[in-house]
Every structure is written in structure tokens, then in C-alpha cells.
C-alpha positions as CSV (number, residue, x, y, z in Angstrom):
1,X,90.9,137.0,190.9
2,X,88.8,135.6,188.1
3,X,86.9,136.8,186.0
4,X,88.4,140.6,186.3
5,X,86.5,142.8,185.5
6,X,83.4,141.2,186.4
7,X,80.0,142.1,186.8
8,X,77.7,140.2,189.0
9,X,80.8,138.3,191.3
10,X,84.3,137.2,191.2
11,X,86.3,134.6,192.7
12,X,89.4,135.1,195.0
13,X,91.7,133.0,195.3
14,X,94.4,132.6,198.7
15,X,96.7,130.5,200.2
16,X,97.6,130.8,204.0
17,X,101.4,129.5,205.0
18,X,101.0,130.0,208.8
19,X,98.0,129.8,210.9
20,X,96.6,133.2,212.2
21,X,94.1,135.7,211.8
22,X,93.5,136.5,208.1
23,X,91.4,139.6,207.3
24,X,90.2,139.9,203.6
25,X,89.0,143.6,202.7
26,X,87.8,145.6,200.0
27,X,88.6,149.5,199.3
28,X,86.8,152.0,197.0
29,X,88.8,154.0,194.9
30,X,89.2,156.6,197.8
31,X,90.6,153.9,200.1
32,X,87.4,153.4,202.0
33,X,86.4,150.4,203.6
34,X,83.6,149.0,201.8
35,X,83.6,145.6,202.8
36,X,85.2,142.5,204.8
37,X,85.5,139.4,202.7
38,X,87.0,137.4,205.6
39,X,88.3,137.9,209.4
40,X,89.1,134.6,210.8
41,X,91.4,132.3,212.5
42,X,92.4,130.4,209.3
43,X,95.0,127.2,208.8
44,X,97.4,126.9,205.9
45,X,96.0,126.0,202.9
46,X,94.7,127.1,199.5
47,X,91.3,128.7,199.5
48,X,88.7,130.4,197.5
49,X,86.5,133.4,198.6
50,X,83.8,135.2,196.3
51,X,82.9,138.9,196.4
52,X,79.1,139.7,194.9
53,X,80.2,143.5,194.5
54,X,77.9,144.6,197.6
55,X,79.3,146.3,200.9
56,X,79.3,145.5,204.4
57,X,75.3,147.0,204.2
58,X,74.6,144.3,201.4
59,X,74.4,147.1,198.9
60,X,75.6,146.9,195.2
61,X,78.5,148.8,194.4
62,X,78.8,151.1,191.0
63,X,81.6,150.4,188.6
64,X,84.8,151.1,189.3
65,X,87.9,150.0,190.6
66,X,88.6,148.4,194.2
67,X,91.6,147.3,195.7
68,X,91.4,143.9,197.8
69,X,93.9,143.3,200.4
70,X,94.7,140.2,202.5
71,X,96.6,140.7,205.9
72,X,97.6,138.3,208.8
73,X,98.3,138.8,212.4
74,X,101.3,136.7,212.0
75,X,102.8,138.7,209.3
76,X,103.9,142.7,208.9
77,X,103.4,142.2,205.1
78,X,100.0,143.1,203.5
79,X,99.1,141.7,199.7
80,X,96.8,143.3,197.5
81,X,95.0,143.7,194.0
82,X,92.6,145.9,191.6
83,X,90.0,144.2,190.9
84,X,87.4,145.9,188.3
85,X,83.7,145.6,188.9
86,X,81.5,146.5,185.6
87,X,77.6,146.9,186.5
């Protein structure tokens, strides 16, 4: 993701290789579900998804550290990153 950390949003990139259901989410530090970037029936191809640093509730987040993970219905293999949100 760039810029990392960041403070008001960041920019994620992805690239799908088979088509399937691609979930996007975002942890807390404590592995909590704090938000859902994406859950859709996606093609291959590179894209691009932004995260504002709000929850599912549209609230901002404090500072910290989150972990965002990408997962397919296709695959058994999940991908993830820190990411660093400054406020």
C-alpha cells in the first residue's frame, strides 16, 4: 500500500489471477474486524482499492497498526499486510 503510514487514506493495490469471490478486510491490532474493503465476484486483473481509516460504522480509527488481508473462494491461501494509520 502507498503511502504507509498514512493519515487521512491509503491506496491498495491487488491483482486477481482467477475469477472468484475476493474479500478485502481490515483487522485491529487485536485481530478484530473493523472493516470490509471489498467482497465481490471479481475477474482477473490489476486493481486499486482505497481505505479512509474508518470502520464498517464509518467511524475514524485511532493510530495504530492494522493488518489487511485479501482472500478468494478459489484459493486456500490468504495474503496479508501492516499497514500504519497516523491520525
Amino acid at each position: 500500500n502507498f503511502p504507509n503510514p498514512f493519515k487521512e487514506k491509503t491506496t491498495i493495490p491487488y491483482e486477481v489471477s482467477n475469477p472468484g469471490l475476493i474479500k478485502i478486510n481490515i483487522f485491529n491490532s487485536d485481530e478484530i474486524l473493523v472493516s470490509t474493503l471489498i467482497e465481490e465476484y471479481i475477474e482477473p486483473g490489476y486493481y486499486i482499492v482505497e481505505w479512509d481509516g474508518r470502520d464498517k460504522l464509518g467511524q475514524i480509527l485511532e493510530s495504530g497498526r492494522y493488518r489487511v488481508t485479501m482472500s478468494s473462494d478459489e484459493l486456500e491461501v490468504e495474503e496479508s499486510i501492516t499497514i500504519t494509520l497516523l491520525k
